[in-house]
C-alpha positions in Angstrom: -1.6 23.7 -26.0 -3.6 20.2 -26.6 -4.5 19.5 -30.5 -7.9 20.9 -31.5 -10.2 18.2 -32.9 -11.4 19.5 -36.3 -13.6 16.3 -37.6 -13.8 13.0 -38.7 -14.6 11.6 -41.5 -18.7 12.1 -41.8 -19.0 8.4 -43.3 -17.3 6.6 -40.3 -19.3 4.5 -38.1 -18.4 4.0 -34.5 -15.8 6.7 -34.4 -12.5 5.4 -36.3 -10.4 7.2 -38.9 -10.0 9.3 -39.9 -9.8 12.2 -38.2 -8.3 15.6 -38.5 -7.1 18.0 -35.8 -4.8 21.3 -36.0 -2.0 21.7 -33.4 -2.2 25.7 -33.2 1.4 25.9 -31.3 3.5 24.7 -34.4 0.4 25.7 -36.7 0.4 22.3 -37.9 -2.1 19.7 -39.5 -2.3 16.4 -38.2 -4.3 13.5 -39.8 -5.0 10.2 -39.2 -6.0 7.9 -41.9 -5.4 4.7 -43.5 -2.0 3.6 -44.6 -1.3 3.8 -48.3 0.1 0.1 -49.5 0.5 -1.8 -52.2 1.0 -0.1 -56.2 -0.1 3.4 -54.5 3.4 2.9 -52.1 5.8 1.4 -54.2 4.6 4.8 -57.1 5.5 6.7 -54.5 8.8 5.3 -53.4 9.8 4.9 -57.0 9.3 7.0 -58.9 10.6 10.4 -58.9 7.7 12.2 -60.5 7.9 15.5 -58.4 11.0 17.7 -59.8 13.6 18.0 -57.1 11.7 15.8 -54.9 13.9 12.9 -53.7 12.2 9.5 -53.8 10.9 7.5 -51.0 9.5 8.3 -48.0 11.7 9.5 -45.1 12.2 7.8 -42.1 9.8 9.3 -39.4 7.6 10.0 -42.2 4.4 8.2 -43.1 1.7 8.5 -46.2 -2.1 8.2 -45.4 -5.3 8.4 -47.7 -8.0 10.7 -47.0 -11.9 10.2 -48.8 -12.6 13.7 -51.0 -15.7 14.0 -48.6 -13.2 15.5 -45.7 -12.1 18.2 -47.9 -14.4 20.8 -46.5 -12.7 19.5 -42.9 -9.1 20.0 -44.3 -10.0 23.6 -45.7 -11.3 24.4 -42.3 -8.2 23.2 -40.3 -6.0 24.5 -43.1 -7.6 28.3 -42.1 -7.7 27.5 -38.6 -3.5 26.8 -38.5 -2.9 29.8 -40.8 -4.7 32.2 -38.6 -3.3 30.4 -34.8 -0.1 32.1 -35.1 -2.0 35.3 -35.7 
């Protein structure tokens, strides 16, 4: 089953990132959005400021910013993956 295209961000021109779809076999979000660099990157890599969370960000793993105005997008695709395996 293809992804389901939930949005994009309403503020993007042209039709870049980023974007939000829900894969309902796995029942999985998947985003697109800009890379996270700089101070935000090197907080996360570390410092180990979630308890039992290692630090660092695992190989085949990736960290990406989304604007507060998608947040009505993610709650939708958040419901839509909970409810695909239904």
């Amino acid at each position: 089953m293809p992804l389901r295209f939930k949005g994009i961000d309403p503020s993007t021109g042209g039709g870049g990132s980023p974007t939000v779809w829900v894969d309902e076999e796995t029942r999985e979000i998947v985003i697109q959005g800009w890379d996270v660099v700089g101070e935000r990157l090197s907080e996360i890599r570390d410092t180990e400021w979630v308890p039992g969370h290692s630090t660092g960000v695992p190989a085949g793993e990736s960290v990406v910013r989304l604007p507060v105005r998608m947040a009505a997008i993610l709650r939708e695709a958040c419901d839509d993956a909970e409810r695909a395996g239904s």
